[in-house]
N, CA, C and O atoms as a CHARMM CRD file, in Angstrom:
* protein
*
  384
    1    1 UNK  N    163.48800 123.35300  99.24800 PROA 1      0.00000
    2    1 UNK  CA   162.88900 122.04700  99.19900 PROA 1      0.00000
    3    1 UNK  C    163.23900 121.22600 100.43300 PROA 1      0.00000
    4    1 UNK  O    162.49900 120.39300 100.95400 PROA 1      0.00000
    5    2 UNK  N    164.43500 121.55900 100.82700 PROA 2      0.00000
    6    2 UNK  CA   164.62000 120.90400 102.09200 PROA 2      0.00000
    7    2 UNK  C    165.55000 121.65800 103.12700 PROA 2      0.00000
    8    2 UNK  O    166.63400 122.16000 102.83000 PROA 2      0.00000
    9    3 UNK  N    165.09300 121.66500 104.12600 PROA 3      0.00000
   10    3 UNK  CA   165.87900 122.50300 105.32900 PROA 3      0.00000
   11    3 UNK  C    166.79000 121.97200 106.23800 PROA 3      0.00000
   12    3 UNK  O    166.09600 121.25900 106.96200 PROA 3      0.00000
   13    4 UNK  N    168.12200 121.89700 106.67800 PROA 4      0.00000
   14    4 UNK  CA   169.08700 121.73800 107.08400 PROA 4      0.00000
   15    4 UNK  C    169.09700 122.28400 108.44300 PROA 4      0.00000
   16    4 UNK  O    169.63000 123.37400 108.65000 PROA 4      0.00000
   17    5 UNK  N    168.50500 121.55600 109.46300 PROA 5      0.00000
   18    5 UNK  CA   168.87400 122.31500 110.89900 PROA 5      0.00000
   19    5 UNK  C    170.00900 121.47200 111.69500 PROA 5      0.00000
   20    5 UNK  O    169.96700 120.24100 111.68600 PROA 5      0.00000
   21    6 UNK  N    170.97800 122.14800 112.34900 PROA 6      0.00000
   22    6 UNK  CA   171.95300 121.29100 113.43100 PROA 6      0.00000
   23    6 UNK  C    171.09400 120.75800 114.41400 PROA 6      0.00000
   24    6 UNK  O    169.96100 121.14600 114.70100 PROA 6      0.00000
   25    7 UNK  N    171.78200 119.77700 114.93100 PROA 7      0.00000
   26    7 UNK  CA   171.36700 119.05700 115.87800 PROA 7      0.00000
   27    7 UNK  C    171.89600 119.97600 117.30100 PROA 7      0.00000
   28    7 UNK  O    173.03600 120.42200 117.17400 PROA 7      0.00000
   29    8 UNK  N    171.30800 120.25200 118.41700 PROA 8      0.00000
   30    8 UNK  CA   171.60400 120.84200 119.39300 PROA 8      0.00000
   31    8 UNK  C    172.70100 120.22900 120.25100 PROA 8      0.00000
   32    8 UNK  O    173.82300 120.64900 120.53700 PROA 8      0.00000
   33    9 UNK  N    171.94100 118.92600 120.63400 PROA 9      0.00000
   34    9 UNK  CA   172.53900 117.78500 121.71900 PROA 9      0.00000
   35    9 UNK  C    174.09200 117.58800 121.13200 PROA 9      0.00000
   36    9 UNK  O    175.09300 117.77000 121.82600 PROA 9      0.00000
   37   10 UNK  N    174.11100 117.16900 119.68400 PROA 10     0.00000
   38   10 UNK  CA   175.28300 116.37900 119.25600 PROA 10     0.00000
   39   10 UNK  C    175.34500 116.97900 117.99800 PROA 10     0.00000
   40   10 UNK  O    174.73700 116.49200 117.04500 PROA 10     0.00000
   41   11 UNK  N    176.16600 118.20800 117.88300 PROA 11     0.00000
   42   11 UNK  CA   176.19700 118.78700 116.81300 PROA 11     0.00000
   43   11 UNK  C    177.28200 118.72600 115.84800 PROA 11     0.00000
   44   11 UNK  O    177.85100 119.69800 115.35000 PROA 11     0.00000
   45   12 UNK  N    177.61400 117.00400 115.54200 PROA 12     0.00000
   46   12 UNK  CA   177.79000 116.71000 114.48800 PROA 12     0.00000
   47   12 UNK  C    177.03200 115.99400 113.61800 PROA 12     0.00000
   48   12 UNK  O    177.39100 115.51900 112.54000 PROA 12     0.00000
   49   13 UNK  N    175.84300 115.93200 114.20000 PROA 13     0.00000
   50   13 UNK  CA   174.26700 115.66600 113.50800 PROA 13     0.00000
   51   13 UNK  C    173.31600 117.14100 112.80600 PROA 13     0.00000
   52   13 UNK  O    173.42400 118.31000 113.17800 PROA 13     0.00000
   53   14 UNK  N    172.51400 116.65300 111.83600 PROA 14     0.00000
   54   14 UNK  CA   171.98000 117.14000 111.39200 PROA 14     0.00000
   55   14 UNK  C    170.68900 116.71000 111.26000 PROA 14     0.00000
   56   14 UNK  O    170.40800 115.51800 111.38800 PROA 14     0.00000
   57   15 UNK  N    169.70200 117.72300 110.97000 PROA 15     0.00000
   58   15 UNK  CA   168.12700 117.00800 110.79300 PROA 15     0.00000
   59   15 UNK  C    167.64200 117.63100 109.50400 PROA 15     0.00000
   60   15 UNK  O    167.60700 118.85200 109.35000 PROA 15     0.00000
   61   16 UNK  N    167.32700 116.89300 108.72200 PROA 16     0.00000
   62   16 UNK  CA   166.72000 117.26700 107.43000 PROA 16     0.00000
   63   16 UNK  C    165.15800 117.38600 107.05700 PROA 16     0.00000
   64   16 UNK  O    164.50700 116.34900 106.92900 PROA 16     0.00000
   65   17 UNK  N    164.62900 118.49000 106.90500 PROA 17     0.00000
   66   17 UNK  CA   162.75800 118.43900 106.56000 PROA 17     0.00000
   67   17 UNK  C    162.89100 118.87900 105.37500 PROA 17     0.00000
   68   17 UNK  O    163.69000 119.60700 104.78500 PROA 17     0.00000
   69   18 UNK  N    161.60900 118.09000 105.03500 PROA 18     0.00000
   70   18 UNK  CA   161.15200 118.45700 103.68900 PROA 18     0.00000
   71   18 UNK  C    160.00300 119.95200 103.91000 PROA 18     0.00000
   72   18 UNK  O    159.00000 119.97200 104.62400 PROA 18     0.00000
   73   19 UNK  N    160.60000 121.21700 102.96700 PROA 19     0.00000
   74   19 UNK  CA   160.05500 122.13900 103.24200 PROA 19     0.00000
   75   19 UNK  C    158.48500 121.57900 102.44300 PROA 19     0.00000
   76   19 UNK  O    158.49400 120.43700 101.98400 PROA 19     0.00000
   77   20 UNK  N    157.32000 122.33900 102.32600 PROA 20     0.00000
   78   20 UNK  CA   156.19900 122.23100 102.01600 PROA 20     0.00000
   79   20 UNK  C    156.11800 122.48000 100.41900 PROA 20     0.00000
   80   20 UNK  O    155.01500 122.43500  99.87400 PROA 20     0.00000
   81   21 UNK  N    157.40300 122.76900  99.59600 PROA 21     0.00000
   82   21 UNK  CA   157.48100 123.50400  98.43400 PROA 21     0.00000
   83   21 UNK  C    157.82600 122.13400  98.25400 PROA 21     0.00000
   84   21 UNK  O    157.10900 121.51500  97.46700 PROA 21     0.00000
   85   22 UNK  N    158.84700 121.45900  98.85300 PROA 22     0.00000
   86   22 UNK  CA   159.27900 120.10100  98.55500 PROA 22     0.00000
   87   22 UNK  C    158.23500 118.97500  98.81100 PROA 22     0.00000
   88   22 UNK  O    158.45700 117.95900  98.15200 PROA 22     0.00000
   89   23 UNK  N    157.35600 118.93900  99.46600 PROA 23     0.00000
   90   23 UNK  CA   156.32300 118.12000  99.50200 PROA 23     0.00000
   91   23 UNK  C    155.27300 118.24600  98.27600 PROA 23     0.00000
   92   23 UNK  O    154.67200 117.29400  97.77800 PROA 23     0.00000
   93   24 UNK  N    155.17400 119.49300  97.91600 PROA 24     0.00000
   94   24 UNK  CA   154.51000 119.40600  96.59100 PROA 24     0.00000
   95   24 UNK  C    154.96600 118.69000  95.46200 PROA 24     0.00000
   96   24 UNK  O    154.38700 117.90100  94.71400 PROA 24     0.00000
   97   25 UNK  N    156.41300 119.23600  95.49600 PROA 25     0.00000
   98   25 UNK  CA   156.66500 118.64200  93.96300 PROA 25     0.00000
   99   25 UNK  C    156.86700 117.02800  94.69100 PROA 25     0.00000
  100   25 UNK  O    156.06900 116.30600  94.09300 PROA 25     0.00000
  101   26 UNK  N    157.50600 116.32900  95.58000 PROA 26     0.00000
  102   26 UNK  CA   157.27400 114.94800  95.52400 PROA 26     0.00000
  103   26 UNK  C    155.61000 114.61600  95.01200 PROA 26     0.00000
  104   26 UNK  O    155.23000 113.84700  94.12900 PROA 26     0.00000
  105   27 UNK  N    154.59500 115.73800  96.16600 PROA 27     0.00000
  106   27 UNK  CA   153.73600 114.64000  95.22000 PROA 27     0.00000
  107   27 UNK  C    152.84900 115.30900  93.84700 PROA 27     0.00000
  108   27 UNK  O    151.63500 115.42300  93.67300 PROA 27     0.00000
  109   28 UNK  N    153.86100 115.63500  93.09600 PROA 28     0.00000
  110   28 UNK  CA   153.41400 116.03700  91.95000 PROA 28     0.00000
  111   28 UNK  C    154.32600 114.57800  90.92100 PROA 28     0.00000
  112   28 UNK  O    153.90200 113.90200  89.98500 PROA 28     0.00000
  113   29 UNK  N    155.27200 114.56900  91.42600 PROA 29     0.00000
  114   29 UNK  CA   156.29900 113.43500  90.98400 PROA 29     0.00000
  115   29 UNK  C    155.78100 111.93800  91.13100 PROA 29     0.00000
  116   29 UNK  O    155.93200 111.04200  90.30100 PROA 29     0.00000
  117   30 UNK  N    155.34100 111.88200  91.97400 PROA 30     0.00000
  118   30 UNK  CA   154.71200 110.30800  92.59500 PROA 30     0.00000
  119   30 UNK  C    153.82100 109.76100  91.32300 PROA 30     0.00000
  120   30 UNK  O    153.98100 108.60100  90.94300 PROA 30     0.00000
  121   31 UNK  N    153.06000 110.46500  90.80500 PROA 31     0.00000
  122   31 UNK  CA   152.68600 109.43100  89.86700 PROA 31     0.00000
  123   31 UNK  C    152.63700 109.41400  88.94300 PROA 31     0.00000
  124   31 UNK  O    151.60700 108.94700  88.45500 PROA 31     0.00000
  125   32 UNK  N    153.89800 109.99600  87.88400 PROA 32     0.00000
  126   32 UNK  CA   155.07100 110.19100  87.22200 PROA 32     0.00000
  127   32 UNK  C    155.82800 108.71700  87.85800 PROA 32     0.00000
  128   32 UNK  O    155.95700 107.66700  87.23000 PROA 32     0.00000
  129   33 UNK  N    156.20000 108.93900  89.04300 PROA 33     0.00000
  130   33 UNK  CA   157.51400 107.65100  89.29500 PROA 33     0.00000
  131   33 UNK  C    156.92100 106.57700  89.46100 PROA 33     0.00000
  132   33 UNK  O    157.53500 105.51100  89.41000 PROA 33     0.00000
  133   34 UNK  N    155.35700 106.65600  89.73600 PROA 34     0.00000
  134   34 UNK  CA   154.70900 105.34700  89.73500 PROA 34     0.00000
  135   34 UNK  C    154.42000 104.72000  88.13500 PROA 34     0.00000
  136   34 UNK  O    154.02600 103.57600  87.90700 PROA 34     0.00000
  137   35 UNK  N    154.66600 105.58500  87.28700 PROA 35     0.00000
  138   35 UNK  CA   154.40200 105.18700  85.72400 PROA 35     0.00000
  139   35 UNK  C    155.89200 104.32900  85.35100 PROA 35     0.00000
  140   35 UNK  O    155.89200 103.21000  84.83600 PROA 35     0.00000
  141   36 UNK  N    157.10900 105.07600  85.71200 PROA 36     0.00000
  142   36 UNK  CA   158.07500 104.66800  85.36200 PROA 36     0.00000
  143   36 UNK  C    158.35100 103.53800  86.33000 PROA 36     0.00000
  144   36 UNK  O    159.41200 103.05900  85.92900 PROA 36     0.00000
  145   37 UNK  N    158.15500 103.20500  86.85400 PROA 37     0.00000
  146   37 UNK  CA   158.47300 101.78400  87.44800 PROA 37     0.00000
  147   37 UNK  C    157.98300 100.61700  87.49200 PROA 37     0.00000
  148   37 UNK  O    158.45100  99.56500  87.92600 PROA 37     0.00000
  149   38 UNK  N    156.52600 100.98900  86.78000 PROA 38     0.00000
  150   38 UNK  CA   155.75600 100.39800  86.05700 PROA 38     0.00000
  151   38 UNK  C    156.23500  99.17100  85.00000 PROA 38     0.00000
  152   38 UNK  O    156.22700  97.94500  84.89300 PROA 38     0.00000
  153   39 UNK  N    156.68100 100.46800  84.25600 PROA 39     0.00000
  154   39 UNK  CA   157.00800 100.30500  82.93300 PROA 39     0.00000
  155   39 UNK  C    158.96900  99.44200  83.44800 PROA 39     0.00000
  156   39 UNK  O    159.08300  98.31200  82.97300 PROA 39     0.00000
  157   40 UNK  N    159.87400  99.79200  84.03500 PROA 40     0.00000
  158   40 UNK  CA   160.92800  99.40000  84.69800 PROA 40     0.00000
  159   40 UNK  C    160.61800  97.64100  85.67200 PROA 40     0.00000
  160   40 UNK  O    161.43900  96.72400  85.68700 PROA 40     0.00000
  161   41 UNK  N    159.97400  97.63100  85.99900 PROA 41     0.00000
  162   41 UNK  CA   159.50200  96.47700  86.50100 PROA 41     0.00000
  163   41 UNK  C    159.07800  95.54400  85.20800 PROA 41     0.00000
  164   41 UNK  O    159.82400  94.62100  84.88000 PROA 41     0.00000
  165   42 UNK  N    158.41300  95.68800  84.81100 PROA 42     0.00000
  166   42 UNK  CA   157.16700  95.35500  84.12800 PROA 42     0.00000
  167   42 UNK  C    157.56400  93.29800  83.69500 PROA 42     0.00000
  168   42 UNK  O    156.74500  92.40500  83.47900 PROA 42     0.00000
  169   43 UNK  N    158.84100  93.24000  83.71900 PROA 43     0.00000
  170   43 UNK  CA   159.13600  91.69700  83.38400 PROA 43     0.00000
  171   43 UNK  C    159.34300  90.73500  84.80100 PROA 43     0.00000
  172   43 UNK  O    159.77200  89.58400  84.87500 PROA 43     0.00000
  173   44 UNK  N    158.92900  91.54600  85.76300 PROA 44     0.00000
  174   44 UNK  CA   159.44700  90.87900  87.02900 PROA 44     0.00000
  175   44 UNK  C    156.99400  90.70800  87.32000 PROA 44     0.00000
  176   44 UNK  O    156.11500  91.46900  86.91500 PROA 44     0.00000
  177   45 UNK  N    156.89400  89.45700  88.10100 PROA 45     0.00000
  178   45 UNK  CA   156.01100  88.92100  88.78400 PROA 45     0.00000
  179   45 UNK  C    155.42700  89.54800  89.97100 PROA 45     0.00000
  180   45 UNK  O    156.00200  88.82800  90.78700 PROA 45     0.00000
  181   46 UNK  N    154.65700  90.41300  90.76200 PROA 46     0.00000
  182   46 UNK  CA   154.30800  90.35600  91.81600 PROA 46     0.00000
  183   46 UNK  C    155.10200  89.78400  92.66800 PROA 46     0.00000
  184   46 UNK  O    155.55700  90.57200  93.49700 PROA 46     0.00000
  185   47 UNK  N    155.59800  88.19400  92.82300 PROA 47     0.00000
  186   47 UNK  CA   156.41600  87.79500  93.97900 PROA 47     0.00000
  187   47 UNK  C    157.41800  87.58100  93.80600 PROA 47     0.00000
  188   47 UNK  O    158.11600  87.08500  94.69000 PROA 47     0.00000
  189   48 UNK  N    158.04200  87.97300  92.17700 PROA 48     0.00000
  190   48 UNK  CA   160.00000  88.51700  92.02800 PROA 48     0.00000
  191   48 UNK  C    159.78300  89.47600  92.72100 PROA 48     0.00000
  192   48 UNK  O    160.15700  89.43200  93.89300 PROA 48     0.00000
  193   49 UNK  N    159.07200  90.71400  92.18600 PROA 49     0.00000
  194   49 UNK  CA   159.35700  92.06700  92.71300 PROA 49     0.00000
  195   49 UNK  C    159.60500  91.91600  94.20500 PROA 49     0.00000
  196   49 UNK  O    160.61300  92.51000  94.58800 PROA 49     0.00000
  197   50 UNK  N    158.91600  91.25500  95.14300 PROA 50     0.00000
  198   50 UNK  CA   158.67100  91.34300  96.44800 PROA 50     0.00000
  199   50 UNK  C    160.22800  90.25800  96.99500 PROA 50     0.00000
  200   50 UNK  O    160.85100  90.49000  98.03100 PROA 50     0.00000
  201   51 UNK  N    160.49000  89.39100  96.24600 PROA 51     0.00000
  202   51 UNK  CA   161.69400  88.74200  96.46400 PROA 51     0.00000
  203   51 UNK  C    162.85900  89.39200  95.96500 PROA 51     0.00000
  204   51 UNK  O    163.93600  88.96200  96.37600 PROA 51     0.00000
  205   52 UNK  N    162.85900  90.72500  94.83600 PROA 52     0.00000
  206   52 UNK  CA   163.89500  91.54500  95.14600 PROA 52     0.00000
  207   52 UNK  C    163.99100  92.58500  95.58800 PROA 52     0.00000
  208   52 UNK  O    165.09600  93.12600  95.55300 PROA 52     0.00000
  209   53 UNK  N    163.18500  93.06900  96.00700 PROA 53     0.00000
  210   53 UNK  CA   163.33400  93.88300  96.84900 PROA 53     0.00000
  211   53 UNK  C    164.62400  93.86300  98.51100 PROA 53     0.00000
  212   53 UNK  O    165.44200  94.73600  98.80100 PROA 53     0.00000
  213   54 UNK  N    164.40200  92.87100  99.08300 PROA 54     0.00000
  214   54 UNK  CA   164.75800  92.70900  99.97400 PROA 54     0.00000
  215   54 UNK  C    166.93900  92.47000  99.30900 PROA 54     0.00000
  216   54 UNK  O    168.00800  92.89400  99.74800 PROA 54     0.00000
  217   55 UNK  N    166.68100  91.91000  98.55600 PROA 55     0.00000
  218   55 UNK  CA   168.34400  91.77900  97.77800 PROA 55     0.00000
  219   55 UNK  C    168.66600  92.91400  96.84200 PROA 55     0.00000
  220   55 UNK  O    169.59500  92.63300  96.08500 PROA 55     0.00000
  221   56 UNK  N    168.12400  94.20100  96.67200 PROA 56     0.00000
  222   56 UNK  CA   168.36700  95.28300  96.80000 PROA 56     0.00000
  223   56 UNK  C    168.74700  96.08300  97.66200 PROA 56     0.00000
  224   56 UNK  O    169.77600  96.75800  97.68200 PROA 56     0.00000
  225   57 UNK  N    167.86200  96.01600  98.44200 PROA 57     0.00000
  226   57 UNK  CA   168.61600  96.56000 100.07600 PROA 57     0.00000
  227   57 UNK  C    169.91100  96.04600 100.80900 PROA 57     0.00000
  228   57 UNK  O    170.50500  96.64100 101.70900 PROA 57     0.00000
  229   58 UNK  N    170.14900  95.15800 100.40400 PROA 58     0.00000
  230   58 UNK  CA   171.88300  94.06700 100.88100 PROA 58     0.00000
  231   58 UNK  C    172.29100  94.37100 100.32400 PROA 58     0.00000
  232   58 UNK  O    173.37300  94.79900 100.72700 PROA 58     0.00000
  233   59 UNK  N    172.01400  94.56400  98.70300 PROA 59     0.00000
  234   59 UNK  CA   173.16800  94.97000  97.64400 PROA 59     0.00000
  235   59 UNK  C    173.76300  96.67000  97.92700 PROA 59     0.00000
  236   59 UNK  O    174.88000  97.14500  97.72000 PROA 59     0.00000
  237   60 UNK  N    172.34700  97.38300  98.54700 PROA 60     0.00000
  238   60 UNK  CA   172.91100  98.55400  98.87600 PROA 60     0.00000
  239   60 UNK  C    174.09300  98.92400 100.00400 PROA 60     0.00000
  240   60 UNK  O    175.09500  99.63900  99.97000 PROA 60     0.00000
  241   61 UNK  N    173.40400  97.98400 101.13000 PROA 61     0.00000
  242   61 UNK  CA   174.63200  97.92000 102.44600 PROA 61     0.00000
  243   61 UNK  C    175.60400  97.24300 102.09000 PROA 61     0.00000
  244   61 UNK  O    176.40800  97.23800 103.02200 PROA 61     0.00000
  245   62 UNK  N    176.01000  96.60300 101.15500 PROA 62     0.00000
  246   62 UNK  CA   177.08100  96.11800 100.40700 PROA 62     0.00000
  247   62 UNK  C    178.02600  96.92300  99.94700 PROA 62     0.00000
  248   62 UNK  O    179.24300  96.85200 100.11700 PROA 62     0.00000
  249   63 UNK  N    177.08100  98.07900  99.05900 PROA 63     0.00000
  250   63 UNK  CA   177.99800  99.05900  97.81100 PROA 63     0.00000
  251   63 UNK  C    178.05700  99.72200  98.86500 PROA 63     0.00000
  252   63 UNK  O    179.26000  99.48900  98.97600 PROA 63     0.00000
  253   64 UNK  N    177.85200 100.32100  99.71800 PROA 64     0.00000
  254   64 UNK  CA   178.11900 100.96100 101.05600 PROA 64     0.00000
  255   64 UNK  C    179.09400 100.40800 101.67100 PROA 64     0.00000
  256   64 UNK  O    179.69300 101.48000 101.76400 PROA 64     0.00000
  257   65 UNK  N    180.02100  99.44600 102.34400 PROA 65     0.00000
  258   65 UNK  CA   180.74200  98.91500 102.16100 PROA 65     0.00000
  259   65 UNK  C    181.95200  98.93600 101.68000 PROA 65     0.00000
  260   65 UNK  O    183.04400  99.22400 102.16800 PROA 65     0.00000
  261   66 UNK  N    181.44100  98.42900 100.17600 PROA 66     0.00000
  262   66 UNK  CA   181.99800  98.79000  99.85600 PROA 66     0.00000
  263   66 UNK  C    183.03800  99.49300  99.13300 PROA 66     0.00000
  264   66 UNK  O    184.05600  99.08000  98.57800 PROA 66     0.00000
  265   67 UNK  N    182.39500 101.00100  99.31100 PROA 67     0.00000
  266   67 UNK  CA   182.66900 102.09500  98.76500 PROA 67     0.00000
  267   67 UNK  C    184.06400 102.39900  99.66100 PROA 67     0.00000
  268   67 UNK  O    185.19300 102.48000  99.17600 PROA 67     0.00000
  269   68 UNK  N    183.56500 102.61400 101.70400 PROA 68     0.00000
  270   68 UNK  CA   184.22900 102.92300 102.43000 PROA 68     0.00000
  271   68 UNK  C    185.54500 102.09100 102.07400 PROA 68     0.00000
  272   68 UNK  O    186.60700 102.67200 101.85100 PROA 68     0.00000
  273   69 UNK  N    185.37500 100.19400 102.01800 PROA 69     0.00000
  274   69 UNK  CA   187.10000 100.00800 101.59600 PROA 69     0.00000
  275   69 UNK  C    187.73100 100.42900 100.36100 PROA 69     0.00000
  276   69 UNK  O    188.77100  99.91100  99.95600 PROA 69     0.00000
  277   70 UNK  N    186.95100 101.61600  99.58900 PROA 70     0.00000
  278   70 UNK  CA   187.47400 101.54000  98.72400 PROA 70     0.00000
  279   70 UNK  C    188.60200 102.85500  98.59100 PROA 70     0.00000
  280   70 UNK  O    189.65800 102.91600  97.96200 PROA 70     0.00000
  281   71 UNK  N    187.80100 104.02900  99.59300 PROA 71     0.00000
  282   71 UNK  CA   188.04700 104.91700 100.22900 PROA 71     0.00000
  283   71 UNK  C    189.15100 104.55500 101.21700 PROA 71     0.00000
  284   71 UNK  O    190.06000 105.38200 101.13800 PROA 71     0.00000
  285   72 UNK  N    189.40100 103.53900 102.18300 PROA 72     0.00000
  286   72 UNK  CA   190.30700 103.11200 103.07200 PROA 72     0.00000
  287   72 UNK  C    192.03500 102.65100 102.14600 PROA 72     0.00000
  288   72 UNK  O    193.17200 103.12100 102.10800 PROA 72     0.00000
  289   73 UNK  N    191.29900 101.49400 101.54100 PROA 73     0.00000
  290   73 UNK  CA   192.32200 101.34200 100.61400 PROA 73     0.00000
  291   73 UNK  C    193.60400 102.21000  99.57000 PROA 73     0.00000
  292   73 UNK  O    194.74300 101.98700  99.15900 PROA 73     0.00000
  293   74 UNK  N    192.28400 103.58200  99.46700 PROA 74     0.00000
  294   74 UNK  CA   193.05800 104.37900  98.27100 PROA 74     0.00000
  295   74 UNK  C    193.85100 105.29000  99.21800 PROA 74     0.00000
  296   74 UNK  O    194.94000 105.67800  98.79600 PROA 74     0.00000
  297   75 UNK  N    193.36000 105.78500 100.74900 PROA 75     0.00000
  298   75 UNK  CA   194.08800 106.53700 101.27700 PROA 75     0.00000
  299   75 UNK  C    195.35500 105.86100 101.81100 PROA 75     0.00000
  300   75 UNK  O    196.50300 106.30100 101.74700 PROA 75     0.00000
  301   76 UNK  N    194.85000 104.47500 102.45800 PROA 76     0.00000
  302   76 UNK  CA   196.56500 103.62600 102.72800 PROA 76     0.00000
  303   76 UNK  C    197.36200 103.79400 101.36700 PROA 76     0.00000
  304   76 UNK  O    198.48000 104.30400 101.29700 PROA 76     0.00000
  305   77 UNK  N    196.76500 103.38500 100.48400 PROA 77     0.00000
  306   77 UNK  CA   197.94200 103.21500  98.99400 PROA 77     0.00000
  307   77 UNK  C    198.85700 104.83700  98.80600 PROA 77     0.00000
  308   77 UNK  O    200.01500 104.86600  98.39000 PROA 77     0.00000
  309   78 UNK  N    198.09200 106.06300  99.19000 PROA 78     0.00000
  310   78 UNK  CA   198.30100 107.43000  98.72200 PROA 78     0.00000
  311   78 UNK  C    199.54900 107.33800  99.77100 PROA 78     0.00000
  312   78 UNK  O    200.72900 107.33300  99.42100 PROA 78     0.00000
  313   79 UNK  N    199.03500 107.25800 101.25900 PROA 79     0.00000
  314   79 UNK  CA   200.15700 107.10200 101.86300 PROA 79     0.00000
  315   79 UNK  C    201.30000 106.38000 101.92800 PROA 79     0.00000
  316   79 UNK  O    202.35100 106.78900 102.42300 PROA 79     0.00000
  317   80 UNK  N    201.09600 105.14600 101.36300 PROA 80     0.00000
  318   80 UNK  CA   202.69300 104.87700 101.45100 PROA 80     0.00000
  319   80 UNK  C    203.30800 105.08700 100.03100 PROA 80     0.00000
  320   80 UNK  O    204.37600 104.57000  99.70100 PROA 80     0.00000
  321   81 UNK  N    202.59500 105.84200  99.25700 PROA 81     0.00000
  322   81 UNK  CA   203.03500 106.56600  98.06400 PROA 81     0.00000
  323   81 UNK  C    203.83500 107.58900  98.79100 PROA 81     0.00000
  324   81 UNK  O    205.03200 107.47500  99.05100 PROA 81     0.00000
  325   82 UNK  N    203.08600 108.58000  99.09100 PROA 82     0.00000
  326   82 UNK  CA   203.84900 110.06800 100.15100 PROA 82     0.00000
  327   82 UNK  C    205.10300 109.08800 100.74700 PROA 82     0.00000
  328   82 UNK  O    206.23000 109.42500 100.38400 PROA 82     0.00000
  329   83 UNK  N    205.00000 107.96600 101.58500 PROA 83     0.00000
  330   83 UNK  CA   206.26100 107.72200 102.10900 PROA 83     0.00000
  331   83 UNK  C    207.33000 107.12600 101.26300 PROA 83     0.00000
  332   83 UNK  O    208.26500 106.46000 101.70900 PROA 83     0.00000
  333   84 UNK  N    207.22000 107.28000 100.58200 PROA 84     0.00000
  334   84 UNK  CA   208.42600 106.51600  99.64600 PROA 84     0.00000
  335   84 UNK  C    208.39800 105.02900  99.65700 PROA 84     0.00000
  336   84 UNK  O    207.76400 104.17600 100.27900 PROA 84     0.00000
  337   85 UNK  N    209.86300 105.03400  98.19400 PROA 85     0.00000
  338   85 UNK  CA   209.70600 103.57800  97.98600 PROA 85     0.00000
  339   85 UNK  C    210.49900 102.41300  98.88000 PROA 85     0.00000
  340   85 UNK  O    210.55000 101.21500  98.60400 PROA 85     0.00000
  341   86 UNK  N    211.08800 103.06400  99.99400 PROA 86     0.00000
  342   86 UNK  CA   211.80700 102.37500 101.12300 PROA 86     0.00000
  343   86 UNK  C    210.60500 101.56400 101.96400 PROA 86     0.00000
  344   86 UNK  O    210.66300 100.34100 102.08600 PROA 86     0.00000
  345   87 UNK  N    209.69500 102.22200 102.44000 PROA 87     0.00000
  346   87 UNK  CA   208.70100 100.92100 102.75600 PROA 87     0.00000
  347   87 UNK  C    208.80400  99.49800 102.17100 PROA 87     0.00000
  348   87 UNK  O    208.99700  98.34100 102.54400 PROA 87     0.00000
  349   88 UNK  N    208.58400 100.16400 101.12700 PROA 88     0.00000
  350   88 UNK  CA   208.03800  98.68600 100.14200 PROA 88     0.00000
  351   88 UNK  C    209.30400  97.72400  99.80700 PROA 88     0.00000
  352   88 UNK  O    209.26200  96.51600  99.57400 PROA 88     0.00000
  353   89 UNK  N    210.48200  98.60300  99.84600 PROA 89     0.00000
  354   89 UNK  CA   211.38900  97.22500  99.74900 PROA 89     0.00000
  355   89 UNK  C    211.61600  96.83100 100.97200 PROA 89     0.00000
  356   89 UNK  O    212.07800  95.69300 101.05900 PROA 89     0.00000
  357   90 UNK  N    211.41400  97.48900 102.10100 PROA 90     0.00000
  358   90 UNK  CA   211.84600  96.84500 103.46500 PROA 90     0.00000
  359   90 UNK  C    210.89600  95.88100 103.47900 PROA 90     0.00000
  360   90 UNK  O    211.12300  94.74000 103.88000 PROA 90     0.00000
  361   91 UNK  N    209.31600  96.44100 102.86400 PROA 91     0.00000
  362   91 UNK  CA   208.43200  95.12900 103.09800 PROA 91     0.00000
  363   91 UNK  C    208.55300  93.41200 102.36100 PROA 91     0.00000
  364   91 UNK  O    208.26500  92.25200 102.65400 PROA 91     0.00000
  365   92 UNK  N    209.21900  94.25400 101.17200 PROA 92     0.00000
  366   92 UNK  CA   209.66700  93.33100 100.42300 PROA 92     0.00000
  367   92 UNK  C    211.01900  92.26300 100.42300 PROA 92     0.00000
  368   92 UNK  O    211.22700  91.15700  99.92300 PROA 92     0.00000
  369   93 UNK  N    211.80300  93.19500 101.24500 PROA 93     0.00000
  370   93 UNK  CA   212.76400  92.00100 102.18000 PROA 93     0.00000
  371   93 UNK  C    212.48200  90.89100 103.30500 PROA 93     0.00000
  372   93 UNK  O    212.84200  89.72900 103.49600 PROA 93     0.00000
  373   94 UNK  N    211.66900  91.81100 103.94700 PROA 94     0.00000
  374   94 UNK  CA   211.28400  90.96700 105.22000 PROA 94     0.00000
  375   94 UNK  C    210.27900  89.82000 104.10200 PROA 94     0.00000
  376   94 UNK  O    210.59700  88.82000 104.74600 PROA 94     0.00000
  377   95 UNK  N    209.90600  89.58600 103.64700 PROA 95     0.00000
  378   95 UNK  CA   208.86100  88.72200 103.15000 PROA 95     0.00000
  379   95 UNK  C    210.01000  87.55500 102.36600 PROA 95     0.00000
  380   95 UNK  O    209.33400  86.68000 101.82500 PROA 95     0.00000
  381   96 UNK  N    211.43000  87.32400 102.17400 PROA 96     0.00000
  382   96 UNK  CA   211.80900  86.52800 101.82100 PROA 96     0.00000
  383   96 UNK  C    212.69300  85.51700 102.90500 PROA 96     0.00000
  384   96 UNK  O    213.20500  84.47400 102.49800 PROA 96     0.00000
């Protein structure tokens, strides 16, 4: 359904196609997903829908976001787990 080629130039890139097996079933799906969103929408207005749309997309680069501090956070915490509990009281001295 979809093909995975490296990137030549910068091959920690990748390029993704949709094989032709995968283009079918999307559009065998399309209006199937056009029923269900239909029906998923259905209490929002023509110009809600179009006014959330755009605060969907923020909310996404948001949870994107922040996912990564969430990921940042848990690996600092792991580590000064691994380092013991001498960090934390040295940190905890200096702070009085």
């Amino acid at each position: 359904m979809i093909t995975k080629v490296q990137d030549l130039k910068d091959r920690r890139r990748v390029c993704l196609r949709v094989t032709s097996k995968g283009r079918e079933l999307l559009s065998d799906l399309a209006p199937v997903q056009v029923r269900v969103n239909d029906v998923l929408f259905d209490f929002l207005t023509s110009e809600q829908f179009q006014a959330l749309c755009p605060m969907v997309d923020r909310m996404v680069e948001c949870g994107d976001r922040a996912i990564s501090l969430l990921g940042y956070l848990s690996k600092n915490s792991r580590e000064r787990n691994m380092g013991g509990s001498t960090d934390v009281k040295a940190n905890h001295r200096s702070r009085r």
